[in-house]
C-alpha positions in Angstrom: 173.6 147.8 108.0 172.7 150.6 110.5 173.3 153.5 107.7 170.9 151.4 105.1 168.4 151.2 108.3 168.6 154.8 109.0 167.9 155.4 105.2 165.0 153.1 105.3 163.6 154.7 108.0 163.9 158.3 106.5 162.3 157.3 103.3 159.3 155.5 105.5 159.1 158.7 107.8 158.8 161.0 104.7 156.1 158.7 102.9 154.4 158.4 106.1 154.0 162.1 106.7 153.1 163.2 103.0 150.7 160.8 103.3 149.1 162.0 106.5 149.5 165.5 104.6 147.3 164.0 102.0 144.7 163.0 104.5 144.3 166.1 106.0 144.2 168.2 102.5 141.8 166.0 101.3 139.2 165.6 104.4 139.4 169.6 104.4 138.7 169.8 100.5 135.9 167.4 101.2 134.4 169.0 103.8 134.6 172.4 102.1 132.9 170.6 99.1 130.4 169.7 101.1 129.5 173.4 103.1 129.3 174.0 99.1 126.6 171.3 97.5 124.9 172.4 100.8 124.7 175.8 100.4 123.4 175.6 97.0 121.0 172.6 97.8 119.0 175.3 99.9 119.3 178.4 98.3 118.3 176.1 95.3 115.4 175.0 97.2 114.4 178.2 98.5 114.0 179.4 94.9 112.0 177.1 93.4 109.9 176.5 96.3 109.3 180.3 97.2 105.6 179.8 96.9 105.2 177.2 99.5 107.2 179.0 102.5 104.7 181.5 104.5 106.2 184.6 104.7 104.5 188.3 104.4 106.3 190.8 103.1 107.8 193.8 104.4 108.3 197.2 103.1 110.9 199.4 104.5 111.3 203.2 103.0 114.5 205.1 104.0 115.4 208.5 103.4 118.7 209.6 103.3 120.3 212.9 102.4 123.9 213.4 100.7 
């Protein structure tokens, strides 16, 4: 009984930390997802709504000499 136990509990142990694995990988993929969609929500919104943020344009000249 105690070697069919042990087994048991080997099996459970393994299961129990590829599933934690598989929680961890896929909060991280979410959250990187998430950085993503946001990044192109603004830059999307930025783009199309260039006319409506106030902003005065600057000019810089530089000169440089090789």
């Amino acid at each position: 009984m105690d070697a069919s136990a042990a087994t048991a509990r080997k099996k459970r142990s393994a299961k129990s930390f590829w599933l934690k694995q598989l929680h961890t990988w896929h909060w991280m993929s979410s959250a990187i997802s998430l950085i993503g969609l946001l990044l192109f929500a603004i830059t999307g919104f930025t783009l199309n709504h260039a006319s409506e943020i106030e902003a005065s344009p600057r000019s810089v000249e530089a000169s440089a000499q090789l």
